[in-house]
C-alpha positions as CSV (number, residue, x, y, z in Angstrom):
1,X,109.1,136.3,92.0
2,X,111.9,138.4,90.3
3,X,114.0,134.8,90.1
4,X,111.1,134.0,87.5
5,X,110.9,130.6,88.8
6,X,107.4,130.0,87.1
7,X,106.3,126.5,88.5
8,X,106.6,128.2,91.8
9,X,105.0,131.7,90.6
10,X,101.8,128.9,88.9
11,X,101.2,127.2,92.2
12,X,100.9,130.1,94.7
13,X,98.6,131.8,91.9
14,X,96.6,128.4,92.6
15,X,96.6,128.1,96.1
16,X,95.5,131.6,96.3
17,X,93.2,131.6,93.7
18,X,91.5,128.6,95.6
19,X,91.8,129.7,98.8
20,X,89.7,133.0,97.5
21,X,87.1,131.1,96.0
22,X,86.6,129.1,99.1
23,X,86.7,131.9,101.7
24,X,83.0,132.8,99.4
25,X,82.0,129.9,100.1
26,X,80.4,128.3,103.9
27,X,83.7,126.7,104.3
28,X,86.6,128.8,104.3
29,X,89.9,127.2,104.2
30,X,90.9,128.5,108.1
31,X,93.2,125.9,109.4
32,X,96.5,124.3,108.1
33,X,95.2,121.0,108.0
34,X,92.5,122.7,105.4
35,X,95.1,123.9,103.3
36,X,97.1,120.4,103.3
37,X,93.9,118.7,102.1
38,X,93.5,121.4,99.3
39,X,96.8,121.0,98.3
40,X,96.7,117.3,98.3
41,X,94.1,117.7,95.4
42,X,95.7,119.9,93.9
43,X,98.5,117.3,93.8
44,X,96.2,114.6,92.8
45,X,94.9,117.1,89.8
46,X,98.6,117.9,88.6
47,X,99.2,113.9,88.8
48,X,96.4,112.8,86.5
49,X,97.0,116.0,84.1
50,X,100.8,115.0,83.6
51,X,99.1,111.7,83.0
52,X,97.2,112.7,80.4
53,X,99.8,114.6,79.4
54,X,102.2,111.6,78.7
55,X,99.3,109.6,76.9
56,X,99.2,112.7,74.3
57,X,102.9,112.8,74.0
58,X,103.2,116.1,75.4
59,X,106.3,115.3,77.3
60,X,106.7,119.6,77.5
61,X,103.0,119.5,79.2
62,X,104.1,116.8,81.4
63,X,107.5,118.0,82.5
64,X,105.8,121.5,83.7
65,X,103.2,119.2,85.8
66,X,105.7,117.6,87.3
67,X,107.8,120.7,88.6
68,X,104.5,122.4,90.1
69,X,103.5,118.7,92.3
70,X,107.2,119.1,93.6
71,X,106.4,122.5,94.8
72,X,103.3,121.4,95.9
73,X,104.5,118.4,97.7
74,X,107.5,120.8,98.8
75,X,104.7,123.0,100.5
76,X,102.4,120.2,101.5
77,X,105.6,119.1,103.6
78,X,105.8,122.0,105.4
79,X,102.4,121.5,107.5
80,X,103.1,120.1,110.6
81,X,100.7,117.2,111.6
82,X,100.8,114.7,114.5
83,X,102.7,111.5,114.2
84,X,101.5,107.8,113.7
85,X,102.8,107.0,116.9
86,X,101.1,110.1,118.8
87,X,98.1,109.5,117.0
88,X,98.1,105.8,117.6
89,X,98.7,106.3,121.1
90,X,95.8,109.1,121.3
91,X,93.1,106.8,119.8
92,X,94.5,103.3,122.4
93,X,93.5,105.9,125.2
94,X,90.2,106.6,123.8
95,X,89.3,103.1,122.8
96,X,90.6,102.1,126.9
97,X,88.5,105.1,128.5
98,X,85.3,104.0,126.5
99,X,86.2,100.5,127.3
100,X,84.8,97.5,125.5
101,X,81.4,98.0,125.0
102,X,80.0,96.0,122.4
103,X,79.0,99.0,120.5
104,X,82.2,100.4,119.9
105,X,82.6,101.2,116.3
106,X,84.9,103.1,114.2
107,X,82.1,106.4,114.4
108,X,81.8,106.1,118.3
109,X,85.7,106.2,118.6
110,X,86.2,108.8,116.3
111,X,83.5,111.0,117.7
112,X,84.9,111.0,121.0
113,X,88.6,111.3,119.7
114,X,87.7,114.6,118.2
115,X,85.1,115.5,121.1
116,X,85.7,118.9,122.6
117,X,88.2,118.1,125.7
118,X,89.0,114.7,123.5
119,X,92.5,113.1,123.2
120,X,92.7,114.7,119.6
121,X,90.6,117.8,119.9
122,X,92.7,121.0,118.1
123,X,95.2,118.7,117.3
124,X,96.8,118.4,113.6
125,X,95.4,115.3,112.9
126,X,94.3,114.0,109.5
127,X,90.9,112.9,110.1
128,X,91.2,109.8,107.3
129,X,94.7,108.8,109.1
130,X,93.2,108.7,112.0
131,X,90.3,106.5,111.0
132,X,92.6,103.9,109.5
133,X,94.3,104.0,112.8
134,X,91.0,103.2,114.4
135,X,89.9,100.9,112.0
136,X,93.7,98.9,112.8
137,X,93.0,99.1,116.6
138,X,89.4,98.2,117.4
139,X,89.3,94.5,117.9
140,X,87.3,92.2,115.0
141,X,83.9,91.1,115.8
């Protein structure tokens, strides 16, 4: 942090910060996909602060908010996570395994997705990508 690049310098003081806080709490940030969803709101927090920022006319408020969410999105793109596609074609196995019971609901497919020994089970997977997925693929009643 000699290069005194202070957007930079501000977010890891966040993240770490954060990820402090949380490892007192009963859920520890442990996993990358844990620290991409953290990050995310961080993103989302900077995005409605520059917000305000710009309604106040604090263009110099808003111009520091906007370097740290592109180091954050710089970061958040960094964390590896499965593919539509390989996600897509993880949940079409699922759905064909438990066949088509009329039962089959979004909850059912995504419990068995993420079962131990499931399709998606360990795997960096967003669990709210993978529900739209689910939500796309299970046939309309």
């Amino acid at each position: 942090m000699r290069a005194k690049d202070t957007p930079r310098l501000n977010v890891l003081r966040a993240l770490i910060s954060e990820t402090n806080n949380a490892a007192k709490t009963a859920s520890p940030i442990e996993t990358d996909l844990q620290l991409l969803s953290l990050i995310r709101k961080k993103i989302s927090a900077s995005k409605d602060a520059a917000e305000q920022f710009l309604n106040a006319s604090r263009s110099d408020l808003k111009e520091k908010e906007d370097a740290q969410i592109a180091v954050f999105e710089e970061y958040a793109g960094q964390i590896q996570t499965m593919t539509p596609d390989d996600i897509k074609a993880a949940v079409e196995s699922t759905i064909a395994q438990l066949g088509t019971d009329a039962k089959l609901n979004v909850g059912t497919v995504l419990k068995n997705v993420f079962a131990p020994g499931g399709a998606l089970d360990g795997k960096p997977a967003e669990k709210s990508e993978v529900a739209q997925i689910v939500k796309e693929l299970l046939p309309k009643n």
